[in-house]
Residue, then its C-alpha position, 0 to 999 in steps of 0.5 A: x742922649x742922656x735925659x731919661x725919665x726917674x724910675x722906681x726900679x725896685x717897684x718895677x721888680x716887685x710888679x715882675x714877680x717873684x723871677x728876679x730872686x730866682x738863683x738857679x740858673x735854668x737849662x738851655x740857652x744863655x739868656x743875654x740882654x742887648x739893651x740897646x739893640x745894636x749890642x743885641x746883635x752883636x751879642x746874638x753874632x757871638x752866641x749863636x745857637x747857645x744865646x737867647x737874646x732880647x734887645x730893649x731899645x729897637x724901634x729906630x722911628x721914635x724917641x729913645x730919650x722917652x723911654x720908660x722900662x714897664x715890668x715886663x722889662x724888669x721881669x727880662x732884665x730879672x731874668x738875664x744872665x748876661x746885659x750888655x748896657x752901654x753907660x754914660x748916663x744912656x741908660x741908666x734905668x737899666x742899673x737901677x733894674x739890675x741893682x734892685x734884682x741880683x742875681x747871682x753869677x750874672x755878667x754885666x758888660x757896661x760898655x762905658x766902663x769897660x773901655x775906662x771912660x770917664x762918666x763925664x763922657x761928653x758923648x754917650x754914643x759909643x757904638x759909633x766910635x769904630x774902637x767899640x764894637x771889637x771890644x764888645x765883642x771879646x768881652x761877650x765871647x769871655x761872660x759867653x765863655x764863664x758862663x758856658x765854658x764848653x763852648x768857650x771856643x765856639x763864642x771866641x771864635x765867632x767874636x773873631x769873626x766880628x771883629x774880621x767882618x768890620x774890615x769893610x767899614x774901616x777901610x770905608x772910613x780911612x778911604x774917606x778921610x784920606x780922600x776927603x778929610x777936613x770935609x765941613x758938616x753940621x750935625x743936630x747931636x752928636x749921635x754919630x760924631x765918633x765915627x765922623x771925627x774918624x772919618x776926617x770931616x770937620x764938625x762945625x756946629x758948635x758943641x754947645x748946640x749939640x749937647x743942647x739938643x741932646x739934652x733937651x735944653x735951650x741952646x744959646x740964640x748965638x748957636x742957633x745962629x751960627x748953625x743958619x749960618x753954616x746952611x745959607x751961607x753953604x759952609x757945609x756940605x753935608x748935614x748929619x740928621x738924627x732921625x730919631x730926636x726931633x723938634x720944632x728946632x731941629x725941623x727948621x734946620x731940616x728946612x734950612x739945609x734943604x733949601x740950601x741945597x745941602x744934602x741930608x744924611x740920617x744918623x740913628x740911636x737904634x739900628x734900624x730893622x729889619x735888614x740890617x746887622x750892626x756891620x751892615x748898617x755902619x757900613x750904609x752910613x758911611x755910604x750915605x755920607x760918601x754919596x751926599x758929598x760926592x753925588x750931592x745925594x741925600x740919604x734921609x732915612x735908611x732903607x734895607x739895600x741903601 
């Protein structure tokens, strides 16, 4: 995802008030940003009690590429003394709000840069690529630790604990791939391909199609061409949905896999909540798609305990 609307960050700042030219750091927990509430939570697992954390980007029923920042949130991110922002062009509005409201001795973890990835990135969504998160996390336990070094062992400890509680999803992933890899499956955007691609399936609709979606351009008559084909000729098995980008487009290839007969699985940008971590809620993916394959069971939206 990567169209979001122009803003005027310095005006937002301005309308925050005077909180983004404040130097002191106030007592008390440290406050962190996730702006995207997937890296919220994970910041939230690695704080603990030390870290006060607002996420952003939270409701998984509606559009994040229409998101607009207001300045109440450029009062937030004014304040933060740790944001995490994942890069690739996702959310940019969140670098004009820090650019235009300094503040020094704040951490940024720009999740994009951190891992050395190119801004021509094709696909933002880094949270699904299961090398991601472990290297979030230590890179939250070190600003935790600069920034509160006497509980530098508390925030690398708990970021040791993160990355031990991923176990379960990895071994799902090699699980799956070695029982099913090559497995065909359509997609609309290329919202959790990372984790498809480690999971084995081979994602045949064209990328073109995708990054169309994605984007909010026109894909080309011969892609939408090619992705009816996948459903009425049953050339996939399983159809990866975004939940949360949809369109007239998008809808008739929702029909489309339906009256096929091929199940749907519910891919998200923003985890869903209440009753799901960031660990829990890659795991249920990975169940949903094993369970569409396997029991032919579709999985539209996520619901706690699925």
């Amino acid at each position: 995802m990567k169209r979001l609307p122009v803003l005027t960050a310095l005006t937002l700042v301005l309308a925050a008030g005077p909180i983004g030219l404040v130097a002191a750091q106030a007592a008390g927990p440290v406050k962190a940003i996730g702006v995207e509430n997937e890296y919220a939570d994970v910041i939230s697992q690695i704080g603990g009690k030390y870290v006060e954390v607002q996420a952003i980007e939270t409701d998984p029923n509606t559009d994040p590429h229409t998101f607009e920042a207001s300045p109440k949130i450029a009062k937030e991110i004014a304040a933060a003394q740790l944001i995490v922002v994942n890069g690739v062009g996702y959310d940019d509005w969140a670098d004009k709000l820090m650019s235009a409201s300094a503040r020094p001795g704040r951490k940024v973890i720009n999740v994009q840069k951190f891992l050395g990835l190119p801004d021509n990135t094709p696909n933002p969504h880094l949270w699904y690529d299961p090398k991601t998160m472990p290297a979030v996390a230590k890179a939250v336990a070190d600003s935790l630790a600069a920034l509160e070094p006497a509980q530098a062992a508390y925030f690398r400890s708990n970021a040791g604990t993160f990355v031990a509680s991923l176990a379960p999803w990895n071994a799902a992933i090699a699980d799956f791939k070695a029982q099913y890899g090559n497995t065909p499956i359509a997609v609309t955007e290329p919202v959790a391909d990372y984790m498809l691609q480690a999971m084995g399936f081979d994602i045949v609709t064209p990328f073109s199609l995708q990054a169309a979606i994605m984007n909010g351009t026109d894909p080309s008559p011969q892609d939408v061409s090619l992705q009816n084909g996948l459903f009425s000729g049953h050339k996939v098995k399983v159809f990866a949905y975004n939940q949360q980008v949809t369109d007239s487009l998008t809808n008739s290839f929702l029909e489309a896999s339906r009256k096929a007969g091929i199940p749907v699985v519910g891919v998200y940008e923003t985890m869903p909540t209440p009753g799901y971590t960031y660990q829990s809620w890659m795991l249920a993916e990975v169940a949903a798609l094993k369970r569409a394959l396997t029991d032919k069971m579709s999985t539209e939206t996520l619901q706690k305990g699925h």
